[in-house]
C-alpha positions as CSV (number, residue, x, y, z in Angstrom):
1,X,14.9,48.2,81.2
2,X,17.0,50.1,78.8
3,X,19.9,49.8,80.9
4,X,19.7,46.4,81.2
5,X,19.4,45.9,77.4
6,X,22.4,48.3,77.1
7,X,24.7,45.8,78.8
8,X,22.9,42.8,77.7
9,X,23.4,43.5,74.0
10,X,27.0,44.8,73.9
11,X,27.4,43.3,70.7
12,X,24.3,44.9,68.9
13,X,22.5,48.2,69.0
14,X,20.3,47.5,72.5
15,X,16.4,48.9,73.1
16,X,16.9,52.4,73.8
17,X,14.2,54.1,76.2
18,X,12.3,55.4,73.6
19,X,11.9,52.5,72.1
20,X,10.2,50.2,75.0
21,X,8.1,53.0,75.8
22,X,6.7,53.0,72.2
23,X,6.1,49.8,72.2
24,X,4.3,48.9,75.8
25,X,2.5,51.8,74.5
26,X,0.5,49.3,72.3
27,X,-2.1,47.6,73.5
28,X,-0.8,44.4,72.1
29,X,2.1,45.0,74.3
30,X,3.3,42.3,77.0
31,X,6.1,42.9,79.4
32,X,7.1,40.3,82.0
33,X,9.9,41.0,84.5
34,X,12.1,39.6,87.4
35,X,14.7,41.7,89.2
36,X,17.4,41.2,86.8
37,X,15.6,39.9,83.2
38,X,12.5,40.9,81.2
39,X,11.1,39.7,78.3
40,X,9.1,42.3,76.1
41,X,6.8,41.0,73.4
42,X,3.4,41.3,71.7
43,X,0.6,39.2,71.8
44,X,-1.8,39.3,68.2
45,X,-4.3,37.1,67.9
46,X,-3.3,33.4,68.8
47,X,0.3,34.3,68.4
48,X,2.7,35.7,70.9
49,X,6.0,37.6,69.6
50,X,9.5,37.7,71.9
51,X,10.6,40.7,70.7
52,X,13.3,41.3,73.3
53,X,14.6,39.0,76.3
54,X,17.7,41.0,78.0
55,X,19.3,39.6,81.4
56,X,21.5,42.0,82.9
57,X,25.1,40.2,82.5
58,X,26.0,40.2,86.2
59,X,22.6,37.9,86.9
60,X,23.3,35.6,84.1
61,X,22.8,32.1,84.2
62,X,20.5,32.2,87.4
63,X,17.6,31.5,86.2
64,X,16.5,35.1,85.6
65,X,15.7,34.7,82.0
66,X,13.9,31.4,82.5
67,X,12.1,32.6,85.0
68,X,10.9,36.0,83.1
69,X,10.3,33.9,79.9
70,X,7.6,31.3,82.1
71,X,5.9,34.3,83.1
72,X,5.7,35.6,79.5
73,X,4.2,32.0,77.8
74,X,1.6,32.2,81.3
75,X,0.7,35.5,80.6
76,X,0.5,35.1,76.4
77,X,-1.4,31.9,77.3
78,X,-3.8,33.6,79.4
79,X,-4.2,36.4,76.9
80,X,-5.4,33.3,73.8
81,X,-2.0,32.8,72.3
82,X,-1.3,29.4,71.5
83,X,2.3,29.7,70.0
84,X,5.1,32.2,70.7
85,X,7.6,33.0,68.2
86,X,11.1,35.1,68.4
87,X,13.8,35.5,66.3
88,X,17.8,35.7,67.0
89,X,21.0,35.6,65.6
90,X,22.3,33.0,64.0
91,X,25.6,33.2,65.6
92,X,24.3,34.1,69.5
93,X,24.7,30.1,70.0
94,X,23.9,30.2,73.7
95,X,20.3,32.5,73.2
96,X,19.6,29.6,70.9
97,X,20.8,26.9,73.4
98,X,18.5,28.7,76.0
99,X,15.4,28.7,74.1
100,X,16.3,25.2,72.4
101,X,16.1,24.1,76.4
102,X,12.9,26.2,76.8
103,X,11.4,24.4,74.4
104,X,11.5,26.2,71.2
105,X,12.4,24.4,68.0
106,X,14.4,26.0,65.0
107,X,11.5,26.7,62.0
108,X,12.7,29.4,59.8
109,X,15.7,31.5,58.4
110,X,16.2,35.0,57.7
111,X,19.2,35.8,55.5
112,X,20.7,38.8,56.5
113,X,18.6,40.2,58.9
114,X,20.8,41.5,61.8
115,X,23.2,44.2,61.5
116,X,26.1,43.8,63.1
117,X,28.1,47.2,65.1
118,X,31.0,46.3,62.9
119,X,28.7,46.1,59.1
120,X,28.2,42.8,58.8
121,X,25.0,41.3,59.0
122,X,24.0,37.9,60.7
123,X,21.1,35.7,59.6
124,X,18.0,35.5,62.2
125,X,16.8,32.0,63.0
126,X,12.8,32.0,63.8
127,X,12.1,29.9,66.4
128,X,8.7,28.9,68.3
129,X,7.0,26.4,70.5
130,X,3.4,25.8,71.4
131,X,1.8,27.0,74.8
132,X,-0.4,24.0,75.8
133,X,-3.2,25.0,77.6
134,X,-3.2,24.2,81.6
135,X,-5.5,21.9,82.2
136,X,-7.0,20.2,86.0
137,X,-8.2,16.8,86.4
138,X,-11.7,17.6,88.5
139,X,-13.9,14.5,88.4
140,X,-12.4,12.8,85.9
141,X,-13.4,16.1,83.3
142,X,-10.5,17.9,82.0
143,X,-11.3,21.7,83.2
144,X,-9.0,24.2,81.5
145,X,-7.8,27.1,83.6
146,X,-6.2,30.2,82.9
């Protein structure tokens, strides 16, 4: 995983080793993963946090990261969370095209909050969407699953 977020985030500091290890360590911890893309989060509560979604670059625009990402709102769905949240940079315009297409919605503003390899810093956009609960029609009687 670390490897992949070393080329995934060329233009930021990337996840070292250490760091995914500390956090799966949690018990709040949710990983989901293809071959190529994970997404690494927390779910708290009714809320579910993105906290990293790398894609290693040869893979991109496969379907790797969308397919990682459903796995992550099934599994944060199944575990109670009702929303999931995630912030990136202001200027990564295609993260924020992907999860504008995945649903999310822009809903907050962080001034500042990314550091940049070269000093400057980039503003984080907050961005969420709900995770509607599955439900099957049985009878007539909505029956929710999961």
């Amino acid at each position: 995983m670390a490897d992949i977020a070393a080329r995934a985030y060329a233009h930021m500091a990337p996840w070292s080793a250490a760091q995914i290890e500390a956090t799966l360590a949690q018990p709040q911890a949710l990983l989901t993963a293809t071959d190529h893309a994970y997404v690494l989060g927390l779910v708290i509560a009714d809320q579910a946090e993105i906290l990293a979604l790398a894609t290693d670059p040869a893979f991109q625009r496969r379907g790797e990261a969308a397919r990682a990402l459903l796995s992550f709102h099934d599994a944060a769905r199944r575990r109670g969370a009702g929303e999931v949240f995630l912030e990136v940079a202001a200027a990564n315009d295609g993260a924020r095209a992907f999860y504008a297409g995945q649903g999310y919605a822009e809903t907050g503003l962080r001034k500042g909050y990314y550091q940049q390899a070269d000093g400057r810093h980039d503003d984080a956009v907050i961005m969420s969407r709900a995770l509607p609960s599955r439900h099957r029609h049985k009878g007539g009687d909505a029956v929710k699953t999961g």
